[in-house]
C-alpha positions in Angstrom: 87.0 42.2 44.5 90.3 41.3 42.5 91.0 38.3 40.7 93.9 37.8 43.3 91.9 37.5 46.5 88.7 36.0 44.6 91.8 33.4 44.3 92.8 33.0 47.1 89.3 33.0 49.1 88.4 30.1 46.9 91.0 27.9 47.7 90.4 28.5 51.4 87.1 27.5 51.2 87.5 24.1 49.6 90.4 22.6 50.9 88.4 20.6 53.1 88.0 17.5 50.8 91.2 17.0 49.2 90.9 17.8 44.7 88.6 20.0 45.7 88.6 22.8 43.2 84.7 24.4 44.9 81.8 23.2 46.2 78.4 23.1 44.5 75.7 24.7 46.8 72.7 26.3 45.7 70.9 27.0 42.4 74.6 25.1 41.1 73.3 22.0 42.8 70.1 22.3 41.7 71.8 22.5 37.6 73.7 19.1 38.6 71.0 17.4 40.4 68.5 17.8 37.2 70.8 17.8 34.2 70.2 14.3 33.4 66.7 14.2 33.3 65.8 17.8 32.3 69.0 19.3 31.0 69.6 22.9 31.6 72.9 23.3 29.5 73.4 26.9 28.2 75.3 27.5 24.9 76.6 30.4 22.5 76.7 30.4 18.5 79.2 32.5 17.4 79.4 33.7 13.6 83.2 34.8 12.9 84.2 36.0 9.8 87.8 36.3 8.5 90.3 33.7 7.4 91.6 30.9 10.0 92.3 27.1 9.9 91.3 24.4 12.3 94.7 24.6 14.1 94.1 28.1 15.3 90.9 27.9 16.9 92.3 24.0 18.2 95.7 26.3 20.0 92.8 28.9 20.9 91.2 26.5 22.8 94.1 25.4 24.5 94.6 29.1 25.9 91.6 29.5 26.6 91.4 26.1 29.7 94.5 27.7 31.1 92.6 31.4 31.4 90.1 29.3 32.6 90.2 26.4 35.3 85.8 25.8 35.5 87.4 24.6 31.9 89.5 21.9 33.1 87.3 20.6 35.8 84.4 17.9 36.5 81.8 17.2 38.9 82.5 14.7 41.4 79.9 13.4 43.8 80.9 11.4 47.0 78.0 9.8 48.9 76.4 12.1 51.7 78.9 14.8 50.2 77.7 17.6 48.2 78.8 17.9 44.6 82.2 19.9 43.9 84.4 20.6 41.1 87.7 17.9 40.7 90.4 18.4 38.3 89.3 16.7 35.2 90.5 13.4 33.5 90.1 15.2 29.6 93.9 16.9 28.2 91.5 19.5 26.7 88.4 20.5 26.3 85.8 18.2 23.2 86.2 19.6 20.3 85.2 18.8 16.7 85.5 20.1 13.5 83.4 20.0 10.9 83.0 22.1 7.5 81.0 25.4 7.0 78.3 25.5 4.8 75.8 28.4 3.7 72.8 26.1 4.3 73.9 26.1 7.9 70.8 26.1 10.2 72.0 28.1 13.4 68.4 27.2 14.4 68.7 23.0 14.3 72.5 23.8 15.2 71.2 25.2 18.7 68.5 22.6 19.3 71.0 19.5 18.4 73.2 20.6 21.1 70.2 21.5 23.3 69.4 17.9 23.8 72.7 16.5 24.5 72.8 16.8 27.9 76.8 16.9 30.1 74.7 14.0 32.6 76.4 14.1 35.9 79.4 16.0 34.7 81.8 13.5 34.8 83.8 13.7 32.0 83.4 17.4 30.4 81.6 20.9 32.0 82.0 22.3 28.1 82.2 21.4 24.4 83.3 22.9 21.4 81.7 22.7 18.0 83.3 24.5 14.9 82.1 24.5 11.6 84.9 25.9 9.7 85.7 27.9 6.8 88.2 29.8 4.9 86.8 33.0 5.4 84.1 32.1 7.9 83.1 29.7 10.9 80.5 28.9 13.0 81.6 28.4 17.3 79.1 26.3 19.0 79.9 26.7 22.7 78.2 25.1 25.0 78.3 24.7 28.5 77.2 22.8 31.6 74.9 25.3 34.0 75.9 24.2 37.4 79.8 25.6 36.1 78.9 28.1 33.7 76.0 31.0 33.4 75.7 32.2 29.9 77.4 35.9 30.5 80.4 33.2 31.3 79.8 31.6 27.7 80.1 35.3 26.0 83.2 36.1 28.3 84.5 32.8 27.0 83.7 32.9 23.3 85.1 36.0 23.3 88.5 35.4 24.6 88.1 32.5 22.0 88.0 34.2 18.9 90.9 36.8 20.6 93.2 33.8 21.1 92.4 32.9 17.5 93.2 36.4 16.1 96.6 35.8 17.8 96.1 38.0 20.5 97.0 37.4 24.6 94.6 36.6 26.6 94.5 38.4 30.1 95.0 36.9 34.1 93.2 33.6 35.1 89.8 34.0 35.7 89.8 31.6 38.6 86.7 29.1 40.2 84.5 30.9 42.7 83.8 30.3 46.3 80.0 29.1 46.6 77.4 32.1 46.0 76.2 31.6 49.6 79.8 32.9 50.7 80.2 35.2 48.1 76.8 36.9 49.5 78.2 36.4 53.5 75.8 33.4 54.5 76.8 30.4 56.2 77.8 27.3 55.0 74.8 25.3 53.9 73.9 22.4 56.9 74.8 18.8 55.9 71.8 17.2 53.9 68.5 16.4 56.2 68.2 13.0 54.6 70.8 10.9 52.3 70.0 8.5 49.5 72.4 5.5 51.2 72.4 2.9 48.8 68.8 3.7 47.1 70.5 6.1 44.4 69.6 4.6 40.7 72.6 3.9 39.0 71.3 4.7 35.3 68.9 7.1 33.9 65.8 6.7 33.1 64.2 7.2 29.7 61.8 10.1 30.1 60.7 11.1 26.3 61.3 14.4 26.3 60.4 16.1 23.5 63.2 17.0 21.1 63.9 20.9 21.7 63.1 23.4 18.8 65.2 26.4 18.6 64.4 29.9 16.7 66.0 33.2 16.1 65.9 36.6 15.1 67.4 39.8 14.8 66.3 43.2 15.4 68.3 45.5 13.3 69.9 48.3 14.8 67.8 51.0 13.2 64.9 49.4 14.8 66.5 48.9 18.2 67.0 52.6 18.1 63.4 52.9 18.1 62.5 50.6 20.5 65.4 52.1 22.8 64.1 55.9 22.6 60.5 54.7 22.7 61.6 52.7 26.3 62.9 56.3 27.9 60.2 57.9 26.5 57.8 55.9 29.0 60.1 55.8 31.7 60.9 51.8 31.3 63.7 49.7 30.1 64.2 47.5 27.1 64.1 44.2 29.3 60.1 45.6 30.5 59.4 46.1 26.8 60.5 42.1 26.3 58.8 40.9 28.8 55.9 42.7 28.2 55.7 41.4 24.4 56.1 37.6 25.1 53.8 37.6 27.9 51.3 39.8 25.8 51.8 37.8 22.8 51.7 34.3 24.2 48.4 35.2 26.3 46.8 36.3 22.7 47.6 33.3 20.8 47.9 30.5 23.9 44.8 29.7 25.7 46.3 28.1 28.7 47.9 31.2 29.3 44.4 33.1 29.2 42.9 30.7 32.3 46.1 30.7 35.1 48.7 32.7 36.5 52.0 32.8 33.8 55.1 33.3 35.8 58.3 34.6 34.3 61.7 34.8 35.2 64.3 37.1 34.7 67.5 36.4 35.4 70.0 39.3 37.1 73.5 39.3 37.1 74.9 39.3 40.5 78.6 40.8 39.1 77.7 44.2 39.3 76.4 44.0 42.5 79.1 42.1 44.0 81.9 44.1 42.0 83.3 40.8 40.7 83.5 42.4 36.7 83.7 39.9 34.0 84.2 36.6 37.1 83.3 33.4 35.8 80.4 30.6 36.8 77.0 31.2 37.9 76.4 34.0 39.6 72.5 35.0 38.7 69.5 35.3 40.7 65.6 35.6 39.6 63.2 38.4 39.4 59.5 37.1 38.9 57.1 38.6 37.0 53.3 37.2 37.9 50.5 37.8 35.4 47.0 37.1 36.3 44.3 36.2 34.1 42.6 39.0 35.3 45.7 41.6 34.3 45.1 43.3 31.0 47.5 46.1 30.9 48.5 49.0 28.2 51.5 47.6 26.9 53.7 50.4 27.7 52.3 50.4 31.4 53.3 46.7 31.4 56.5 47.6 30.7 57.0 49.9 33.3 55.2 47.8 35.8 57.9 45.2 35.1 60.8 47.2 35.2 59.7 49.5 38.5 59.7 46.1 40.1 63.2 44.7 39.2 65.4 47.1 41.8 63.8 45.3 44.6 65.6 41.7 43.7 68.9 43.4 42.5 70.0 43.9 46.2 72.3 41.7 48.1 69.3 40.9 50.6 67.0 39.7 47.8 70.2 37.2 46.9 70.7 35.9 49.8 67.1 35.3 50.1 66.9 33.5 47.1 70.0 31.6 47.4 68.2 30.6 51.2 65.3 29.2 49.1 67.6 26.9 46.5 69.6 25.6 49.7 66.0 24.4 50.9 65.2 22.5 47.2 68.9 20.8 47.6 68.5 20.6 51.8 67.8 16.6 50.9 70.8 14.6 48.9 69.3 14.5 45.3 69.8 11.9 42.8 69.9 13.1 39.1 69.0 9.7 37.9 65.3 10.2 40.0 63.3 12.9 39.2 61.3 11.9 42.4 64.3 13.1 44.7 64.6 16.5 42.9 62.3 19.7 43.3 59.2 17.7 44.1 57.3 21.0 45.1 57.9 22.7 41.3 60.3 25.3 42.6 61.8 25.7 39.2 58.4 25.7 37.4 57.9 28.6 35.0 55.9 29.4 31.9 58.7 31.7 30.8 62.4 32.9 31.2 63.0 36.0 29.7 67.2 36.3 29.9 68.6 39.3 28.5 72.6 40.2 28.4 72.2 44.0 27.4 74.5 45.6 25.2 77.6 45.0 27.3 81.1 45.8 26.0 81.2 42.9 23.7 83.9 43.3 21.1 83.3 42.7 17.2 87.1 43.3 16.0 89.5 40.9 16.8 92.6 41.7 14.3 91.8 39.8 11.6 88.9 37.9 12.4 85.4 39.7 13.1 82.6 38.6 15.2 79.6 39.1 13.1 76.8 37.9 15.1 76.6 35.6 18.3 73.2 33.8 20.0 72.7 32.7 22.9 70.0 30.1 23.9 69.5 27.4 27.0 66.3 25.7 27.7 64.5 26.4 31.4 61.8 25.1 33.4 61.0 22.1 35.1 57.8 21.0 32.4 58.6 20.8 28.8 56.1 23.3 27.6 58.4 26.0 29.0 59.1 28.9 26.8 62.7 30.4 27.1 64.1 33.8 25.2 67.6 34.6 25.6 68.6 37.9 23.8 71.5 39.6 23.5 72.7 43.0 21.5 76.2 43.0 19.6 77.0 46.2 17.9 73.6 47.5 18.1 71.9 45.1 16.8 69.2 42.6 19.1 70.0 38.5 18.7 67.1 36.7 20.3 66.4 33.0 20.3 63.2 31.3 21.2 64.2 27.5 22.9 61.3 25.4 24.3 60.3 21.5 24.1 56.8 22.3 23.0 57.1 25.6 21.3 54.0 28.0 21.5 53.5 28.4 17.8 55.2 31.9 15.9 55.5 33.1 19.6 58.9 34.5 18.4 58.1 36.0 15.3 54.5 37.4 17.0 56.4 38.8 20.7 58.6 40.8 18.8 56.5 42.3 16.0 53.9 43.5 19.1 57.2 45.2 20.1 57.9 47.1 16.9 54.0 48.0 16.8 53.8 49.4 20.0 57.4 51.5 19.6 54.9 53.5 16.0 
């Protein structure tokens, strides 16, 4: 599907309500209705080295809203309406500068901007954070889930640091029509119940625990290994990861020992849809379901986990999912109350395992080279959620460990099982 007609099928669909720019349905709902209280936002850290002042990245950025209209938009929310995107009140997108130092934490960096939440999504859907250098700068991009999945984030820091370098950037990328339409299901019925005037006007204090962020790299010798050890068993990379950090967490957490741990795996829907490098959220979930009971060979683990992920990356398995968010969202939500969001834990998880692959991800942009780049969001609907986003750039594996009550070294312990078990 082109650009063009991805275009011109969105602007169909929401000219019903007049600013308009796409309506919210689904697992994008979902985002909105439960960013204030337990904030999904999904970010990047980019490391770029080469030399550049404020002003280029500040022009980049500029570019970059006019590639991209999800940039220039808001959430608006209209009693009994669902949510949709409105042209925003902002001339640009928030960005502050601040200077680069070597004592840096990309770590405390991530969790910082972790627990800022974007609210209802009234002002800003994205924010820009550069810590700035001569030679080399630190991006912090983050971005508000019910407009942006994190392969979005990549696409965007990306075209980022090209605008930087000087170069063009390509065709607008523009707002999609709803996944539901995208997939060929019907409009979603009008709510079964609406708030009227009950909906709480401020939000309450929950005490959250402050997120704690950590990363680590896998150099690309030893991806190699754990890449050729992965075909050698007839599993993939992703079965390997999930297989660690269930294994792992199940040795050192005893909760984990005693019930069922779900985990999720997010799947790109592009492919599938043949939408290339669209932009918004356009995931669905593949669970993985280990019972106390299930004691596994790891490498049997892995290829239990990977056999099973074909089955939810076809448009049926969509369409059934995106059926089952409609149903959590079927009632008008309030993101001020908890208590009118998800009531039956349909977002509850132990872990979220997401994993962008290898990609085509450029490194060289001109001048200016993109050294290393983690991802990292926080999941789940309880704050002892664990969440691993990984990514590889130039052969080497960036993964980040994100959770409001950490299991202790889970990290550091889930990926040296994976090293062990690739001897």
């Amino acid at each position: 599907m082109s650009l063009a007609s991805l275009s011109n099928l969105s602007e169909s669909h929401s000219g019903a309500i007049p600013g308009n720019l796409g309506t919210l349905e689904g697992i994008q709902e979902f985002f909105w209705a439960t960013e204030p209280t337990k904030s999904r936002l999904a970010l990047v850290v980019a490391e770029v080295v080469g030399p550049s002042i404020p002003e280029d990245w500040k022009k980049a950025l500029k570019k970059l809203r006019q590639r991209y209209p999800i940039l220039a938009a808001r959430i608006s929310k209209t009693p009994g309406v669902r949510p949709h995107f409105v042209p925003s009140l902002l001339g640009s997108i928030p960005f502050r500068v601040e200077p680069y130092r070597e004592d840096l934490s990309i770590d405390q960096l991530m969790a910082g901007e972790l627990a800022i939440s974007f609210d209802r999504g009234e002002a800003a859907l994205a924010r820009v954070v550069l810590f700035h250098g001569p030679e080399r700068s630190l991006i912090v991009f983050v971005g508000h889930h019910a407009a942006c999945d994190g392969l979005t984030l990549v696409n965007m820091v990306q075209d980022l640091i090209s605008a930087a370098a000087g170069e063009p950037l390509g065709t607008v990328v523009p707002i999609l029509p709803t996944t539901g339409e995208l997939l060929g299901l019907p409009e979603p019925p009008p709510y079964s119940s609406f708030l009227g005037k009950n909906a709480a006007t401020e939000c309450p204090v929950l005490g959250f625990p402050f997120p704690v962020v950590s990363s680590q790299q896998l150099e690309a010798d030893t991806l190699a290994k754990v890449i050729l050890r992965a075909r050698q068993e007839k599993t993939t990379v992703h079965g390997a990861l999930v297989a660690a950090f269930i294994s792992a967490g199940k040795a050192s957490f005893a909760p984990w020992r005693t019930e069922p741990v779900a985990c999720l795996s997010p799947i790109d829907l592009r492919p599938l849809l043949k939408l290339g490098s669209a932009a918004g959220v356009l995931t669905t979930i593949h669970p993985t379901i280990a019972m106390p009971s299930d004691n596994p060979q790891f490498w049997d683990f892995a290829r239990l986990v990977s056999g099973a992920m074909p089955g939810s990356r076809t448009i049926e398995a969509a369409r059934g999912g995106t059926l089952a968010v409609r149903e959590v969202v079927s009632q008008e939500p309030d993101p001020y109350d908890p208590a009118t969001v998800d009531l039956r834990g349909f977002f509850n998880h132990h872990l979220m395992v997401s994993n962008y692959g290898a990609g085509e991800y450029r490194t060289d942009f001109g001048s200016l080279k993109l050294a290393a780049l983690y991802p990292s969001h926080i999941s789940g609907g309880t704050p002892d959620t664990q969440t691993i986003s990984a990514i590889t750039i130039a052969g080497v594996l960036y993964v980040t460990h994100a959770s409001r009550a950490p299991i202790q070294s889970f990290l550091k312990d889930s990926l040296t099982l994976l090293i062990a078990s690739c001897d």
